[in-house]
N, C-alpha and C positions, 0 to 999 in steps of 0.2 A: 535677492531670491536666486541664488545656485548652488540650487537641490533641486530642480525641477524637475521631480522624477516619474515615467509614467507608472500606472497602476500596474505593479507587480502579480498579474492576474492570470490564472488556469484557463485557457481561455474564455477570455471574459464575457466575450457578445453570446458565447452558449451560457454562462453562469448567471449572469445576473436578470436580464431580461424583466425588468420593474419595468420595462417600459419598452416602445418599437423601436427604438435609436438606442446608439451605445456613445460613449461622450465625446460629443462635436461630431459625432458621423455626418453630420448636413453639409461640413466641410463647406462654410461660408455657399454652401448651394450647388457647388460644381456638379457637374454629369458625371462627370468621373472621379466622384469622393469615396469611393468604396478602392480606389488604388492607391490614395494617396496615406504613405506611413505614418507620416509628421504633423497629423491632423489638429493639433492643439497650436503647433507653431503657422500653421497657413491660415487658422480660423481668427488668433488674434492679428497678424500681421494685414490680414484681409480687413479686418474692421477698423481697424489703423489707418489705410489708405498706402499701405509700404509697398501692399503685390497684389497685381492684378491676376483675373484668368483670362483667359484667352476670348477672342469673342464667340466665337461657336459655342461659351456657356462653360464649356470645360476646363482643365486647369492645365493638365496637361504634369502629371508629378514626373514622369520619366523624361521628359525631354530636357537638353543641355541649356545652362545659361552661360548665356556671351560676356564677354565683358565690360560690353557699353548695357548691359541689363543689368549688370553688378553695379556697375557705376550708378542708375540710373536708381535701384533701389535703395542705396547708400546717402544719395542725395536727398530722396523723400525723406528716409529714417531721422537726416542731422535735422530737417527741418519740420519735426514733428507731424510728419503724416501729410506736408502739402507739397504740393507738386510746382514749385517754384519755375520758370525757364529766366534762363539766366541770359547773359550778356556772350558773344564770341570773340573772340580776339579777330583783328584783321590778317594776325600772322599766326594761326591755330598751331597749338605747342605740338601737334602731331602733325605730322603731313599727311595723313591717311584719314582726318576725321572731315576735314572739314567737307561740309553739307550734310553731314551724315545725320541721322533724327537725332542721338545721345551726345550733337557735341555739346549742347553745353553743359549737360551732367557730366560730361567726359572732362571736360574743361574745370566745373568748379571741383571737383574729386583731386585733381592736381593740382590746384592751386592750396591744395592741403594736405599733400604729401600723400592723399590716401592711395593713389593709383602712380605707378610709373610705367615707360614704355617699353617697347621691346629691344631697346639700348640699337636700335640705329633708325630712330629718328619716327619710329610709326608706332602704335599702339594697338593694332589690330582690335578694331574696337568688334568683329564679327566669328572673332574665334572663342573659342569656348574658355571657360574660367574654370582652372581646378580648382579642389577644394582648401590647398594652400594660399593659392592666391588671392582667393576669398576671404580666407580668414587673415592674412596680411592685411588687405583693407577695412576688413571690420577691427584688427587690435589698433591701428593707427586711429579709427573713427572713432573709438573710445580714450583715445590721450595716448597710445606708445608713441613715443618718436623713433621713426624707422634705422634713424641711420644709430642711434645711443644705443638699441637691441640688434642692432646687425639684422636686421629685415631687408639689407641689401646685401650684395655681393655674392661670392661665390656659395656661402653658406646658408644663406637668406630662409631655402626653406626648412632644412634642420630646425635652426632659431624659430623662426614661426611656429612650427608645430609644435616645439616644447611651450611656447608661450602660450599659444591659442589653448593647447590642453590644459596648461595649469589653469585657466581663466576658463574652462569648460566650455569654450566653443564647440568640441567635438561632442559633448554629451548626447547622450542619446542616440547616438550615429557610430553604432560599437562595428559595423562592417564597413566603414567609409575609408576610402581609400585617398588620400588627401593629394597623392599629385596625378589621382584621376580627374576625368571631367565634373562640373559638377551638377546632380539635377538639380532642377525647380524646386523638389521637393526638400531634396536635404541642404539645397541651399536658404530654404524658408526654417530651417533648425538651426542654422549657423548663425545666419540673421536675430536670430529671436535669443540665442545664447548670448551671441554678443551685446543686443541690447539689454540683457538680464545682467549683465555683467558689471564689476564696479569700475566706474572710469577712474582714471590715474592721472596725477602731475607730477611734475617732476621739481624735484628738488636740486641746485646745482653747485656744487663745489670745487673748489682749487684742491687736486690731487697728485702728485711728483707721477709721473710714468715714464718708464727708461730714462728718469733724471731729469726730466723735462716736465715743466709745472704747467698744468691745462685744466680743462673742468672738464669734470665727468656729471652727468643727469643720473640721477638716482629717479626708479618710478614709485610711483607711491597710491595710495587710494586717497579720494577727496575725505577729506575729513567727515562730509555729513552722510558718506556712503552714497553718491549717486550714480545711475545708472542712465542710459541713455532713454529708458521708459520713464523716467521721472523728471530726467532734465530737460527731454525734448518732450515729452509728451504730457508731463505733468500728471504721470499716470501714480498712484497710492497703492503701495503693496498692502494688504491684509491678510491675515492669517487667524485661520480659529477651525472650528467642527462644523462641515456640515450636517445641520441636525435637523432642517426640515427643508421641504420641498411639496408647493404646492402648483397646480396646474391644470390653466383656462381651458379647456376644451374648444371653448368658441375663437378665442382669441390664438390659440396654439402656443400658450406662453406661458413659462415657468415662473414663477416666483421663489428665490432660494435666499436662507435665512443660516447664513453662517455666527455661530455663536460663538461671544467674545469674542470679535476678530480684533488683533493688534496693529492699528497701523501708525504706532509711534504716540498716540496717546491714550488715553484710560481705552480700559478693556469697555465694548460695546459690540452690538450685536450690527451684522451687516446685514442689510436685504437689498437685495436689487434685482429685478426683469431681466427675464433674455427667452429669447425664443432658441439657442442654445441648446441642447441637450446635455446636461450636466449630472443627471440623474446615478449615473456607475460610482458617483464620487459621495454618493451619501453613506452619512456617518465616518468618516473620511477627515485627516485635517488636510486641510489645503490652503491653496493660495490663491486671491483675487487681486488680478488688475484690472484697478477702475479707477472710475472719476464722481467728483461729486457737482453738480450742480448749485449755481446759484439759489436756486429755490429748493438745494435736499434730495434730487434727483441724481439716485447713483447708476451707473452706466458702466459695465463689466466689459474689459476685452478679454476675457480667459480667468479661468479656473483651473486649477491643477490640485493634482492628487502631490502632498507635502508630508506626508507622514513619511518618517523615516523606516519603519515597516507597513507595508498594506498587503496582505495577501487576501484572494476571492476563488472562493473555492465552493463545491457542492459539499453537502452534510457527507456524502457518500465518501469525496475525495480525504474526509477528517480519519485519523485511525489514530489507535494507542493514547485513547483520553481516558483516563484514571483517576479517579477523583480526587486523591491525595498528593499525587505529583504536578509536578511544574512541566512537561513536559507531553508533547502530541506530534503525532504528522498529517504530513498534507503532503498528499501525493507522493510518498515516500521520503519526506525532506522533513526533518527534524525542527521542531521551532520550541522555545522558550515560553515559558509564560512567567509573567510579574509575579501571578499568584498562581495559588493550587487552581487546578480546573475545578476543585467545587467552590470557590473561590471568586474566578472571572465571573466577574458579569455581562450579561448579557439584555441586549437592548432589541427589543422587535420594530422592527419597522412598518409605522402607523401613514394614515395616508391623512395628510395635510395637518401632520400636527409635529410635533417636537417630539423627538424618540427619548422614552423616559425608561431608565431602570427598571425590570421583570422582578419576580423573586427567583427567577430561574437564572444556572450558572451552566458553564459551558459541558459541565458532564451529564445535568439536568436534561440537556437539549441532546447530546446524542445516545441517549438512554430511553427518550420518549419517541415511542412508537409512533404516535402520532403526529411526529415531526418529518415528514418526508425528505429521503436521501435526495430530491431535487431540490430541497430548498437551499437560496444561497446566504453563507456564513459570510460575513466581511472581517477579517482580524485587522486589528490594529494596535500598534507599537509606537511608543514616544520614542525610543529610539532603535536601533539597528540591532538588536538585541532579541526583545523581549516585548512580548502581545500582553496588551495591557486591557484590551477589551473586546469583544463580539456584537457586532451586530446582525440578526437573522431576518430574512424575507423569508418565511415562509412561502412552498411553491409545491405543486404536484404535476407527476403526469400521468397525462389522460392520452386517450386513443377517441377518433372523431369517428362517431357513428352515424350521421346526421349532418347533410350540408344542405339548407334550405338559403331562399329570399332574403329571408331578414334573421336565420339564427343559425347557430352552429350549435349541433349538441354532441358531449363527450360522453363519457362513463363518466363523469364525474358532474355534470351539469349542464344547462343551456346557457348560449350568452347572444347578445342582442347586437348584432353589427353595425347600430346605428346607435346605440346608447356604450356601446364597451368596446376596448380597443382589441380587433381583432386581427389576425396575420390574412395577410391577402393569400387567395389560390388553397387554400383549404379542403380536401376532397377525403371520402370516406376512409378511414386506414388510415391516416394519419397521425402522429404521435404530436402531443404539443404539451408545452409547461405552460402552466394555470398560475397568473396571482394574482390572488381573491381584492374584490375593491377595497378591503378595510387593510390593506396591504401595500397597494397601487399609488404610487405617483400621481396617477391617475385618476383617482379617486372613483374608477371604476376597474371592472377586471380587465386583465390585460393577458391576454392569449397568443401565443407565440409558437410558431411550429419549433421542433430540436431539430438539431444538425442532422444530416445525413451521410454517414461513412460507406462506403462502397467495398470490399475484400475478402481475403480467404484465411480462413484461420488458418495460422502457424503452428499453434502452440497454445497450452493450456496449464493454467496451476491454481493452486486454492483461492479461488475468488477473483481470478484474471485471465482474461484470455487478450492471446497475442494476433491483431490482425494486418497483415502486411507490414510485419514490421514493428507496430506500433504495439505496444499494453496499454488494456482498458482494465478499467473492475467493471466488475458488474455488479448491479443494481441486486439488493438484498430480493430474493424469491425469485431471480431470471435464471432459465431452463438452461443447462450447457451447451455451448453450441459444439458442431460436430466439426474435427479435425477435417483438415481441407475442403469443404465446401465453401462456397461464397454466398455472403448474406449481405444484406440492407441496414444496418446498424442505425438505430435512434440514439442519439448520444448526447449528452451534457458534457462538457469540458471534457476528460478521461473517462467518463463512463459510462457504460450501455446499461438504456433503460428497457428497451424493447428493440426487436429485431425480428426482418422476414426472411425467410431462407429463398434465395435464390434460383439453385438447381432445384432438380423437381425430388428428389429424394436421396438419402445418402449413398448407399448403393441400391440399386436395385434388388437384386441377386442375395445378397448377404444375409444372415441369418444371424439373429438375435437370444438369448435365451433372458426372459422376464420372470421375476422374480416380486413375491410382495406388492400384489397389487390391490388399490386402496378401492375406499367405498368408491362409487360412480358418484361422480358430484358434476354439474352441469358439462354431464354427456360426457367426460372423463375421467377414468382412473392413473391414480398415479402409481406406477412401480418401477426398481431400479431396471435397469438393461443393461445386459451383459453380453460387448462385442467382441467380434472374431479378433479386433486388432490389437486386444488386450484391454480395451478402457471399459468405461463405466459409469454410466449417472440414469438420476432419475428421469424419467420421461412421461409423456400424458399421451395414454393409447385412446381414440377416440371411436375406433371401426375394430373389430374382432367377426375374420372369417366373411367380409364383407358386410355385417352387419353394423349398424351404430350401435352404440352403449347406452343405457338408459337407467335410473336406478332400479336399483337393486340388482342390477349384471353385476358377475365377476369375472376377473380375467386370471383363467388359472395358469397356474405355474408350466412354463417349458418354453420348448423350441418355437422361435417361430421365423418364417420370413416377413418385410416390413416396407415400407412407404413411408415417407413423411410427405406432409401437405400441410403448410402455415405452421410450421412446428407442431403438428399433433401427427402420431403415430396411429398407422393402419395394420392390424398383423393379420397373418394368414400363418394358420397350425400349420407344424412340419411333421407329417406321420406318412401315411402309405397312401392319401392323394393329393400330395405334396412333397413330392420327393425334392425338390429344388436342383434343375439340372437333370442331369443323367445319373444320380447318386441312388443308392439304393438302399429304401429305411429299413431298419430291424430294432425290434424294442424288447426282444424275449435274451438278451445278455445279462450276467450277475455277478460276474466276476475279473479283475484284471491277474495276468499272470502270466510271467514267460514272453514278454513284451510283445501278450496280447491281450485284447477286452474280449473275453469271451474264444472265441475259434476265429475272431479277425485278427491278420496283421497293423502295427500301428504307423501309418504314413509317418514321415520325419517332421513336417509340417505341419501335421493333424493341430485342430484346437480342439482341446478338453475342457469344458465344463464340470467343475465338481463343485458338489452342495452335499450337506448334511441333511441325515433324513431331519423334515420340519423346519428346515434352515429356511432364513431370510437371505442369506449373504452366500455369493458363490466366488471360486478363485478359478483365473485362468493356467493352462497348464499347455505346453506345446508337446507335441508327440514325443520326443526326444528325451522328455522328463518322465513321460507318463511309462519308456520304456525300461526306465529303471525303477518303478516303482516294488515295494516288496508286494507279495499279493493280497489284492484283497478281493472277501465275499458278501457274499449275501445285498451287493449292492445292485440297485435299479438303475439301467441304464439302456438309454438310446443312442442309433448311434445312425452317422451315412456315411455311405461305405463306397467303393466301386472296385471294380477288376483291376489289380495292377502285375502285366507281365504273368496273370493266371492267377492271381491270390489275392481273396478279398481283403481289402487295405479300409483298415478305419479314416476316415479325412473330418469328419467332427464329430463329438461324442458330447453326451449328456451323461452324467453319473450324479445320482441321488445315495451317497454314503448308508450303509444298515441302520444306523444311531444315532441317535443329536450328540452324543459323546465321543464319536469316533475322530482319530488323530486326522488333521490333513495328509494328504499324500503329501509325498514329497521323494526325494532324491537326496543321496547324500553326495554332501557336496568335497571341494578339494581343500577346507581346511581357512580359507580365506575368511577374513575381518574388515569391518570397516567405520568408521563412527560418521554419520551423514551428516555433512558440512552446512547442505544450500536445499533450499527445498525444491522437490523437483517436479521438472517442467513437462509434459509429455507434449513431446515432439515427434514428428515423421522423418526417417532417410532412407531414402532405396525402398519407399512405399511397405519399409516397414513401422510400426510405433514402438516408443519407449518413452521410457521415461529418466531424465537426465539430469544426473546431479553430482555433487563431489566427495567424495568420501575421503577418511584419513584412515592410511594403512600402518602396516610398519614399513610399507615402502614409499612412506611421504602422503602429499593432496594429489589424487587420483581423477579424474572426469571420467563418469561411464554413464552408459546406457545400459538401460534395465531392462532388457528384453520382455516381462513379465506385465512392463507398466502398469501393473496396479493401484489402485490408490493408495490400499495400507503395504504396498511393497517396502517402501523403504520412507520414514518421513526425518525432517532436521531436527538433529540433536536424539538420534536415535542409534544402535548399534546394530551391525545386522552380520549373518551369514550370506555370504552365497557363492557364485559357482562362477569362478574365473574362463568366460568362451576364448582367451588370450588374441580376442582382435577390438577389446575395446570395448566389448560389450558382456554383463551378468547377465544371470538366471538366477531362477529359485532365491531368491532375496528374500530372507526371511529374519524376522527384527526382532531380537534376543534381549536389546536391556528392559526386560521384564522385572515387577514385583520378585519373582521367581529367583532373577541372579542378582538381586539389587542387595548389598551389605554394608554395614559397618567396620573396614577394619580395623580390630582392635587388637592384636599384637603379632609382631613380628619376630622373627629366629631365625636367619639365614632364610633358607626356600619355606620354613614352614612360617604358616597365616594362622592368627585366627579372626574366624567373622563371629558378625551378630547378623542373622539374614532378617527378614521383615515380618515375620512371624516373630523374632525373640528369641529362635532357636540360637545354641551357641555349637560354632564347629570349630573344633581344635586340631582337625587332622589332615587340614589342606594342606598339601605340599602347591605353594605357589607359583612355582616354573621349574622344567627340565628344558632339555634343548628346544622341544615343541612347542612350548608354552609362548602365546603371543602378548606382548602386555601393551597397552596403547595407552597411551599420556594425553588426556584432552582438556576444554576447558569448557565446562557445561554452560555456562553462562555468557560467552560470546560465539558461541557453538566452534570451536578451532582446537585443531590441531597442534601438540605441542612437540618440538625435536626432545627425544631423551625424556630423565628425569628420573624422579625416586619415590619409591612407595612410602608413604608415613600413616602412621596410624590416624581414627576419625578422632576430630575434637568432642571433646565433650560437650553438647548443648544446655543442658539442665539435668539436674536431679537424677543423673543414671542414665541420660537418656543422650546418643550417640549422632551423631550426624551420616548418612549414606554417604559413602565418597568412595564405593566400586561396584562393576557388574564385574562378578565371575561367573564363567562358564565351564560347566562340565559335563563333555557331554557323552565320555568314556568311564573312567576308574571314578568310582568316589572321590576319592581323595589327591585325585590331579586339579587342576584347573588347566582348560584348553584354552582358556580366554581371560586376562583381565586388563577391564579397562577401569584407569584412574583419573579421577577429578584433580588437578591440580588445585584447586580452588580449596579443596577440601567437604564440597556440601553439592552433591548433582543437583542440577538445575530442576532435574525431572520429579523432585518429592520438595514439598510441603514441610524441609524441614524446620522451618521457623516456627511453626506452630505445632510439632510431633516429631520426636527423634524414635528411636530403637533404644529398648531395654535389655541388658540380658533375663535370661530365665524370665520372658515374659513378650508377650505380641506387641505390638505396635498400640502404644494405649490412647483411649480418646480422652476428649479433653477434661477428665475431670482427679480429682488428688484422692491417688490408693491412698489409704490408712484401714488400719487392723482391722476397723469395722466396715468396708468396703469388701472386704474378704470372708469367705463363707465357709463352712468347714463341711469337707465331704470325706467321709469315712472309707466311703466305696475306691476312692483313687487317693487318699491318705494326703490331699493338697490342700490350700486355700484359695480358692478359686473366687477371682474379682465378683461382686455381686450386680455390679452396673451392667444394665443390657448392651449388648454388644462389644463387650470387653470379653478376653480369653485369657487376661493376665493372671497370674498365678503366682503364688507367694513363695511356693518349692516344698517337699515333703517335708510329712505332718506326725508326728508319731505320737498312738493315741494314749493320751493319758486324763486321769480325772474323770468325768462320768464316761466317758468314749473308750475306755478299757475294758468294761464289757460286750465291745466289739472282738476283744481276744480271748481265745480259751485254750486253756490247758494242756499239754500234751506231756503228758508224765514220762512219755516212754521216749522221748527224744527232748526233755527237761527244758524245752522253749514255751514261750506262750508265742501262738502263732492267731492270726487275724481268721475269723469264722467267716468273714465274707466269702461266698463263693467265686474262685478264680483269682482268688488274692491269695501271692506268696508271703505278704510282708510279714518279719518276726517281731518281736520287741527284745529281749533281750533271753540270757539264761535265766532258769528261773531260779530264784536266789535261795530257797528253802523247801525243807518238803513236812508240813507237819506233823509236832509228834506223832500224833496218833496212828500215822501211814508204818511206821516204824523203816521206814523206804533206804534209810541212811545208817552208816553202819561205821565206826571208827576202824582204821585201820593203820598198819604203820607209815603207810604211805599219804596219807589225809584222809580228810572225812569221804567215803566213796558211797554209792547208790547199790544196799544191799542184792538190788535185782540185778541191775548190768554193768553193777564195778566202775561206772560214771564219775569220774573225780569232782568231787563239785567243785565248781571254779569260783 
């Protein structure tokens, strides 16, 4: 058995929680099992009789072991777990042991090479043992001969540690410093490697060296593979699935049933007792050392997690499951699957029974709602590779409203603390993950409070926020928390389920503008809010004007000052008895212009609010933007103002746009490009916000800060303008690869282009680049940056129909372009075109097959226009003939027939005769001409 590897798990004591313990936490019973790392190596070596704890009950993981305690556990181990005392010599091989409590471990460990002294004559049996030294005794206790591998001499511990690591002594112990001291604890993992380890003998031969014929020892493994667990202890390795798990309540004892376990003969199922907590390992293949009884009676020293992949993770922690593909993450770490996710199967975990096959697959389960992002996934892989199955506990969490005598009630249920396993110290306000008894180990429920994190947001980005440091997600429907405040975080593995805000409010003082706010539903509406520091999310306003909300209240749109309390917002109207501060309100302004709002000047600092009239959605704008704006009227706005230096100075404005159609302000910028790299994060420096991310220019991968931090400022695999401040930091960030610049192109001539845009339309008169023209080389599909390159036409996907692979920008001459950017790939990531390319002379067609009878004839625009709803495709001009020709009439006097439709110029042709009767036409020398106006008939 060396692979003994522990559960690769998120962590695990918040994920899985089937049960109050997490595996082997009893830690053979110590007081101080919740310190001890190596908790699987101290529980078997404990039930063994190899190491003791201390008598105070504890165990003591950090404290150093000596080397008459190495010796002493070395001697148990050879003698299968008893505690032999041996015989002393009259003349003790040390000078320093004798009387001492470990001579005679000390003694028989020498008499077998396992231990040497300190080469002038003493052994210090009371100084500490590194972690070299330890494993020198443990490779000799397993069959190396010290002096064949140079485990002595100058080089001794080099050799050692190459040997001890190839034999996996160190496993497990990726920070152990080997010619440190070493502890109890990690010396209970060297211990337990070593005896997991395969003993060796040696093979010996006559070999010439420097000319001289000697024997050299060759090591080798015993032929029947034994280990010092099998040959001293007579201990039976099995291996198979743990697949069920049942457990006494009265008795506190587990019953576990590993299926098909292998321990060298026919596959058969294992079951054996332990009061053990083994529970994190279900569905799991692992490993069991035990023994069997005379009478049938098996008897487990350890179980381990064997699966050459385990990963344990919340539904929440899963992302990027597809149902067609092999491929998902966890926690951001990319993993394989055997099969497609709609594919894997997936197995629920039943309480006291055998976890059987679902008809549900791994995309099944994060696609059902009613699967909650706490419930824990267990993946599992036969090898190092590739997840070959899922097992789900279902779990929820609840918040405690209710702490009585004999029950605890959540939002989610009551449970009985005398019939269901509850968490001790339970008090109102509490968050806890639920799971249900037909789920449970237990075979009742089992209630568990969540972690509790303590810190300040740093940082925020779609679906994650950053605290002290650390990224969480957050739990599907939880409210954003606010940049630098310190909160209480309820947490599962990586992600927040619930959270109480700390400080009493975000700012006091601050002022909000709310937008879109929703029906009152118990006692809150929800609508966005829109802060001074540029950000933005939804929020639940509970209090308006000191009043509570109640249905049928609304919370109408504007300014307000605010309070948070338990994450519910209080607002208070900002007008004329509510000036906030010494600011002074005015709401009779309607116009900006002359870099003012109205007859105020506009502070450099000012924040602007602007909305569209009827808008839901508002943008922030800083004074400095707002004073370059061109002018606009007829718009509603409020504003707070004060004296600066004798001139009233706007410092925050409200603007309501004239029209729902009106353009955003804006500012023209310096010309600058960028194609966004990384999604970005909004962060605080110098107590101001932005938002931060990496862009590709024509001057390389850039880092800035987007003074605007918006959400739709700038997103990844986007193109944007905006306004170089040349210390690091944008403005007016405004994201141009739109439908609008998005083309096909389709042929090339030196500087001139031509596109197919996304309408269909064709443009033949793009001049491509003059010295101005910016062209950026990117790759849509792994969102990067490319150096250089060359423009090539799109492939053709199907049937006429063109793949996108440029945004041009123009936002001068027609027929310049100020911007193109190219897909290398040849197909932007950003359109759908595997299932819909660009036509020319025709829109973007949906998915159904033009043919002649799809097309309609309209006399009125002379086209054939698609007849399928929602198509604009068009066949190309019509010219009428057959019954559709008395759509044209006659025009004798300019000899065309011209179209009767009103406001239609189209001709058809000259008209070819004029009849006798008209006598119109008249021979002459020159051809037949038109007796009236000498018209040559042609």
């Amino acid at each position: 058995m060396n692979n003994l590897k522990r559960v690769l798990s998120l962590a695990l004591s918040g994920i899985m929680l089937v049960g109050m313990m997490s595996v082997g936490a009893s830690a053979a019973g110590f007081t101080d099992a919740d310190k001890i790392s190596n908790t699987d190596a101290v529980n078997t070596l404990v039930s063994l009789g190899v190491i003791n704890g201390k008598d105070d009950g504890s165990f003591a993981p950090e404290e150093t072991v000596t080397r008459s305690q190495m010796a002493k556990m070395i001697t148990v181990a050879l003698n299968g777990g008893k505690d032999f005392t041996y015989g002393t010599k009259v003349t003790p091989t040390y000078s320093d042991i004798k009387g001492h409590w470990a001579e005679s471990y000390i003694e028989y460990c020498s008499s077998l090479n396992i231990i040497a002294g300190q080469g002038d004559g003493t052994f210090a049996p009371d100084a500490p043992v590194t972690g070299s030294a330890a494993a020198k005794m443990m490779l000799v206790a397993i069959g190396y001969d010290a002096a064949e591998e140079n485990l002595v001499g100058i080089d001794w511990e080099v050799n050692t540690n190459r040997i001890a690591d190839n034999n996996g002594l160190y496993q497990d112990l990726s920070s152990l410093n080997p010619s440190a001291p070493l502890s109890r604890d990690n010396a209970a993992q060297v211990i337990f490697n070593a005896c997991d380890a395969k003993m060796v003998e040696y093979d010996y031969k006559l070999v010439t060296e420097n000319g001289n014929l000697t024997t050299k020892g060759v090591a080798k493994e015993y032929a029947d593979g034994r280990t010092l667990f099998s040959n001293k202890f007579s201990l039976v390795e099995g291996t198979g699935m743990l697949q069920k798990v049942d457990y006494n309540k009265d008795d506190k004892e587990f019953t576990y049933t590993v299926k098909e376990a292998v321990d060298g003969s026919p596959k058969t199922d294992l079951e054996f007792k332990s009061e053990t907590d083994y529970t994190a390992l279900y569905g799991m293949n692992v490993k069991v050392l035990y023994k069997t009884s005379s009478t049938g009676k098996v008897t487990a020293y350890g179980m381990f997690d064997d699966g050459a992949l385990t990963v344990v993770a919340t539904k929440a922690d899963v992302t990027d499951v597809k149902a067609a593909e092999d491929e998902m993450k966890i926690s951001g770490t990319k993993y394989t699957l055997a099969k497609k996710a709609e594919e894997t199967p997936v197995y629920v975990a039943p309480n006291g029974a055998d976890f059987a096959a679902t008809d549900k697959f791994l995309n099944d389960v994060m696609d059902d709602v009613n699967t909650s992002e706490a419930s824990a996934l267990i993946f599992v892989g036969e090898d190092n590779s590739k997840i070959d199955y899922v097992v789900l506990i279902p779990a929820s969490v609840e918040e405690v409203t209710f702490v009585g005598s004999s029950t605890v009630t959540t939002k989610g249920g009551s449970y009985d603390l005398e019939d269901d396993v509850v968490a001790e110290g339970l008090k109102k306000g509490d968050f806890v993950k639920s799971v249900k008894a037909e789920h449970s180990v237990y075979g009742v429920n089992t209630v568990t409070k969540l972690d509790t994190v303590t810190g300040t947001v740093d940082a925020k980005r779609d679906g994650e926020t950053k605290v002290d440091g650390t990224w969480y997600n957050n739990a599907e429907g939880l409210e954003e928390l606010a940049l630098g405040e310190e909160y209480d975080l309820y947490v599962i593995g990586k992600t927040i389920f619930a959270y109480e805000q700390i400080t009493e409010s975000a700012t006091m003082d601050d002022v909000l503008l709310f937008l879109d706010g929703g029906e009152v539903r118990y006692g809150v509406s929800e609508g966005r809010a829109y802060f001074t520091d540029g950000t933005n999310s939804i929020v639940k306003v509970a209090k308006v004007d000191g009043e509570e909300l109640s249905k049928g209240d609304t919370v109408a749109d504007g300014l307000y000052t605010y309070k948070v309390k338990n994450g519910e917002y209080q607002l208070t109207t900002v007008d004329g008895d509510n000036t906030v501060g010494n600011y002074d309100y005015n709401a009779d302004q309607t116009g900006v212009k002359d870099e003012k709002i109205g007859t105020y000047y506009i502070a450099d600092d000012a924040v602007v609010f602007a909305v569209k009239k009827n808008g839901t959605t508002a943008k922030i704008y800083k004074g400095t933007d707002v004073q370059d704006w061109a002018e606009i009227t007829g718009a509603t706005i409020k504003l707070l103002s004060k004296d600066v230096k004798g001139m009233d100075t706007v410092q925050l404005a409200y603007i309501t746009l004239a029209t729902e159609n009106a353009e955003w302000p804006s500012k023209v910028g310096d010309g600058k490009w960028g194609f966004v790299l990384t999604k970005p994060e909004t962060v605080k420096k110098d107590d101001e916000t932005y938002a931060s991310y990496s862009i590709w220019t024509e001057d390389g991968e850039i880092e800035v800060l987007d003074e605007d931090a918006e959400d739709t400022a700038a997103k990844k695999g986007e193109v944007i303008a905006f306004t170089d401040n040349g210390d690091g930091t944008i403005a007016d960030a405004e994201i141009v690869s739109t439908d609008a610049n998005a083309f096909a192109l389709r042929g090339l001539n030196g500087d001139n282009i031509r596109l197919i845009a996304m309408n269909g339309t064709e443009n033949t008169d793009i001049t491509s680049k003059d010295k101005d023209t910016v062209i950026l080389y990117v790759n849509t599909k792994d969102d990067k940056g490319v150096e250089g390159g060359e423009l090539d036409v799109a492939a053709e996907y199907k049937d006429g129909q063109y793949l996108i692979n440029v945004w041009v920008v123009r936002r001068g001459e027609t027929n310049k372009a100020d911007l193109i950017v190219y897909d290398i790939t040849g197909d932007i990531d950003n359109y759908d075109n595997d299932d819909k390319g660009v036509t020319a002379g025709g829109s973007k067609p949906t998915e159904h097959t033009h043919n002649w009878s799809a097309f309609t004839d309209d006399n009125g625009t002379h086209k054939r226009t698609c007849s399928n709803a929602d198509c604009n495709a068009t066949e190309g001009d019509k010219q009428h003939t057959g019954s559709a020709a008395s759509t044209y009439t006659t025009d004798a006097n300019q000899h065309w027939k011209v179209c009767s439709t009103a406001g239609c110029e189209i001709v058809m042709e000259a008209k070819a005769d004029h009849a006798p009767a008209t006598g119109t036409w008249a021979d002459a020398t020159t051809g037949t001409q038109c007796a009236t106006c000498g018209y040559e008939k042609q």
